[in-house]
N, C-alpha and C positions, 0 to 999 in steps of 0.2 A: 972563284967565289966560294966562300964557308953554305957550309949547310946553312949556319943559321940566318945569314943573307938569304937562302933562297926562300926560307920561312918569311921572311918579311916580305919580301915582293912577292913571293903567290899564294901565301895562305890569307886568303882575305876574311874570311871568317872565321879562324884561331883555331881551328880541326885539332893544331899541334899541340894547343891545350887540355881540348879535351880527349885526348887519347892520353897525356900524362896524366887525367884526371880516371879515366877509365873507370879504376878500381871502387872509387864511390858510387858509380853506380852497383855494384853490389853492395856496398853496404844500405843504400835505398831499398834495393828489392829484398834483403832479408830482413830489415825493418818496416817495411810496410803492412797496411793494415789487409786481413785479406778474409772474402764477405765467407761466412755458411754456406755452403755447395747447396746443402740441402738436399745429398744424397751419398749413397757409400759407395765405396771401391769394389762390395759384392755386385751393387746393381750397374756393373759395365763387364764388357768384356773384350774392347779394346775400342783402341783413342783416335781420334783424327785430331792432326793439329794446321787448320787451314790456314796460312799466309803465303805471304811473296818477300820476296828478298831478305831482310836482314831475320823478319820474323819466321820464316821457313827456315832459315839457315839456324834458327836457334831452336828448331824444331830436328833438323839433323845434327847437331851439335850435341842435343841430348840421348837421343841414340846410339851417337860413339861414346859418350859417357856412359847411361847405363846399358851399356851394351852388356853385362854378365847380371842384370838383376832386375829387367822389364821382363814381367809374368804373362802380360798380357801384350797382344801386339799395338804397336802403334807405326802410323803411316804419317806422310807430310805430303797436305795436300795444295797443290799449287793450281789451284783452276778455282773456273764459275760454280760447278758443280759438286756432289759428294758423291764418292762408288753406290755402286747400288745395293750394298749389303752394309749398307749406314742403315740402323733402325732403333728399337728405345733401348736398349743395351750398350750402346753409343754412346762415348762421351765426343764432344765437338769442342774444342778447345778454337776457340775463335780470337785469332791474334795479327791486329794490325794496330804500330803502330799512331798513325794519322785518326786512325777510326775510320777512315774513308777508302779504301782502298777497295773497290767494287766485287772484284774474284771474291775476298774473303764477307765482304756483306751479302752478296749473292749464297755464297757456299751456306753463311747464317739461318736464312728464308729458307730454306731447305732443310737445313738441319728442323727446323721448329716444326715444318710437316712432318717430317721424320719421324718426330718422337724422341731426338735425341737428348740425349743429359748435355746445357751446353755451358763453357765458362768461356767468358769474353777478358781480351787483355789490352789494352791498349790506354790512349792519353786522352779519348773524348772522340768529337766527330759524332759523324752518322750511328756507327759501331753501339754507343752508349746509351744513344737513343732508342735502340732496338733492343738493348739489354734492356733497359727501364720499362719498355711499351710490351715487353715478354717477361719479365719478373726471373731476368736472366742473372746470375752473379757477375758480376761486375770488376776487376782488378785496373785499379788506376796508375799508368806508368807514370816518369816524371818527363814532365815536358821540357823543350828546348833544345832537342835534339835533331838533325838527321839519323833517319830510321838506321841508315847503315852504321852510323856512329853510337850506337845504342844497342849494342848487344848484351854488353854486360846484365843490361836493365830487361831486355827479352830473355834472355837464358834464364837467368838464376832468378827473374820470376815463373820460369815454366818451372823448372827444379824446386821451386815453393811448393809450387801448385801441387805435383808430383807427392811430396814429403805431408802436404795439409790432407791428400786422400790417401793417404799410410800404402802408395801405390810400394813406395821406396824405404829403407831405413833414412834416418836424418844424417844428412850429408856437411853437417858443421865441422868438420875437422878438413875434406877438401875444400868445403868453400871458402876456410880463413886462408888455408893454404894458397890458394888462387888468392885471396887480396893480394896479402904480403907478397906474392911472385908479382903480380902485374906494381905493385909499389915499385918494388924493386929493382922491375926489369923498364919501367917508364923514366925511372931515372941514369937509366944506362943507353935507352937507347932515346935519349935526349944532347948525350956530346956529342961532339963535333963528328966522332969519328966510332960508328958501332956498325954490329953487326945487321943490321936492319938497311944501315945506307950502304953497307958494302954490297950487300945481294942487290940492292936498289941499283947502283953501279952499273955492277955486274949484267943486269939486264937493258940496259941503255942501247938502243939501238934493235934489240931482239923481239922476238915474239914468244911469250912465256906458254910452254907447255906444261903441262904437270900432271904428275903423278902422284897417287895416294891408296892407301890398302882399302875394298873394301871393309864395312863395319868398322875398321877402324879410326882410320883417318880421312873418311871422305871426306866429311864436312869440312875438314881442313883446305883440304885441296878447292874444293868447290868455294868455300868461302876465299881464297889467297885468287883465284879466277876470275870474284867475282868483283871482289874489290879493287881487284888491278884493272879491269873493265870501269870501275865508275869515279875511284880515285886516282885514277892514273891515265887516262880515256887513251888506251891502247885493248887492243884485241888479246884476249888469252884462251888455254883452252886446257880442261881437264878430264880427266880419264880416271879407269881404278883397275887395280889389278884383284883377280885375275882375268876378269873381263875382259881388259885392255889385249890382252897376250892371244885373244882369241878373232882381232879381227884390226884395229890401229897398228899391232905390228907389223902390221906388211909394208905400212907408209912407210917404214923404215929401209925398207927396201931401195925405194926409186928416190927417196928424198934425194934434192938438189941443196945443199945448205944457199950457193951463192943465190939460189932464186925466192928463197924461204928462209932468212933469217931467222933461225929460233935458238932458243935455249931451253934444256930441262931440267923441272923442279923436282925433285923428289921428296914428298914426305914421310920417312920412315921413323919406324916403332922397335926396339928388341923384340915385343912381345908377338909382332906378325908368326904367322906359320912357316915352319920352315922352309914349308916348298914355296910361300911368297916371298919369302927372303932370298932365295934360288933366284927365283923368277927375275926378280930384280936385278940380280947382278949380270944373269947370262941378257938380260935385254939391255944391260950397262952394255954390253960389247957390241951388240947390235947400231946402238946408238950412236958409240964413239968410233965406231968404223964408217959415219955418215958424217964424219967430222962434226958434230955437235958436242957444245959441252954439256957436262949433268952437274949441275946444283946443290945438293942432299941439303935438306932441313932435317934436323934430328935433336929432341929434347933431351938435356941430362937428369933431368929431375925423379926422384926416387921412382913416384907413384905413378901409372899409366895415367888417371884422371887430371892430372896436374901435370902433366906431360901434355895434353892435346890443350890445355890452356894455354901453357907455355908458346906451343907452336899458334894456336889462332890469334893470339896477343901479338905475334911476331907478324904474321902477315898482315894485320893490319899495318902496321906501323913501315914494312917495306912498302907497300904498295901506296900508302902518301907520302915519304921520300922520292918515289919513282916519277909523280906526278908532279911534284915539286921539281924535281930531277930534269922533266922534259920540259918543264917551261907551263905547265898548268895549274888552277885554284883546284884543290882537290874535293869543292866543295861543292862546284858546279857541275849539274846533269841537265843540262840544255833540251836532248832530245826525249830523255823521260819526261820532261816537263811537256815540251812540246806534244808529245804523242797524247798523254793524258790531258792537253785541251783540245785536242781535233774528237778523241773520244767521246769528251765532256759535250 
């Protein structure tokens, strides 16, 4: 059967469309209207950006992007709660979004005791309402998405947010960069026959491991993990070096391939450190003496920044071929749903 038969019998909600469409989502978020903070980049001194899934991940995402030019630190906060050294020096970047998502409405209520500077991102919900009832600024995403199908529209509205509080230099020359790549690259890995359905393939039958540098490429790895978990509803698992080398290597040891089918993803960078480049290869040996096979994802594109686009653009797109691939709508998440009405 053609790929694009399997697109018609399991994509029931046209996912396939809009990840070829991807790329107008940033042209939304750099055109969009975006309120008066109503305060400066002197009065913080460093950032929380609370969400869950696609909006956390777009909170890691900018991390490894401005990974050579955040002054200030910034954290990604995945709970009910804020650390306890949140206070009015604080910015709270509050990003879900449904508007509803309870961890980061919770984390909200907290921040406003706090004291903190907060800006809320999302498409409405609860979220907007508590931005209005606190005289909170407010950025309105575009609706009609799944959250996880909406990164474009969560990243490169934090990356606004970021450039409107002069946190950053103005980043217009990679952001066109990234259109024109995901233009280009949506229509490549739209035939019959790309690299997106080959690794899809490739893992048929497996259980994806992955690997990813930190600071660099985590978000990648953790995004291509998380998305194979919800557009693919297969189990995966991610790690980061050098961390990884200091305690998952041992698994390496006793693994059984025939009782643990797996396969490893690699996402590498030229720009890693030497010794993680090392690192990588001598646990290549390790690997392939467990008989497993390693995968390498590796971008060619000039600029590191436009490189980690390259590769999160990719992972999407394998991981709903994959899901297509085993016979599933990669649109449906049954048990998240389920879990958040037993909650409710």
């Amino acid at each position: 059967m053609k790929i694009s038969e399997f697109i018609q019998k399991y994509d029931t909600q046209n996912q396939y469309q809009i990840l070829k469409e991807t790329y107008k989502q940033i042209e939304y978020a750099i055109n969009n209207s975006y309120p008066d903070f109503g305060f400066s980049k002197n009065q913080i001194n460093k950032i929380i950006i609370s969400g869950l899934g696609g909006s956390a991940i777009s909170g890691d995402l900018l991390k490894n992007f401005l990974k050579d030019e955040l002054s200030i630190p910034v954290i990604v906060n995945r709970n009910y709660f804020l650390p306890s050294f949140a206070d009015d020096k604080t910015l709270l970047i509050a990003s879900s979004y449904s508007g509803n998502t309870e961890e980061t409405l919770s984390s909200f209520n907290e921040a406003v005791k706090k004291g903190c500077k907060i800006i809320c991102i999302s498409t409405g919900g609860k979220l907007e309402k508590l931005a209005e009832e606190n005289s909170v600024p407010f950025v309105r995403l575009q609706k009609g998405f799944q959250p996880r199908y909406a990164l474009g529209l969560s990243f490169f509205t934090l990356l606004k947010v970021f450039e409107k509080l002069e946190l950053i230099s103005p980043q217009n020359e990679f952001v066109d960069a990234t259109l024109q790549l995901w233009k280009r690259k949506a229509d490549e890995y739209s035939t019959e026959e790309n690299h997106a359905v080959s690794v899809a393939q490739q893992l048929l039958g497996f259980i994806p491991v992955i690997y990813s540098a930190s600071d660099y490429t985590n978000a990648i790895g953790y995004r291509l993990k998380s998305q194979i978990n919800e557009n693919s509803k297969l189990h995966a698992f991610h790690h980061e070096f050098p961390e990884m080398n200091h305690n998952e290597i041992i698994g390496w040891e006793s693994h059984q391939q025939k009782k643990l089918h797996t396969k490893v993803i690699y996402i590498l960078d030229e720009i890693y450190h030497p010794q993680i480049k090392k690192r990588f290869q001598i646990v290549s040996e390790f690997i392939n003496k467990a008989d497993v096979e390693i995968i390498s994802l590796q971008s060619n594109e000039k600029n590191f920044k436009v490189r980690i686009m390259d590769l999160i653009f990719l992972a999407d797109w394998i991981s709903f071929y994959l899901g297509i691939l085993r016979g599933f709508d990669p649109s449906e998440i049954e048990y998240i749903n389920l879990l958040k009405e037993r909650l409710s």
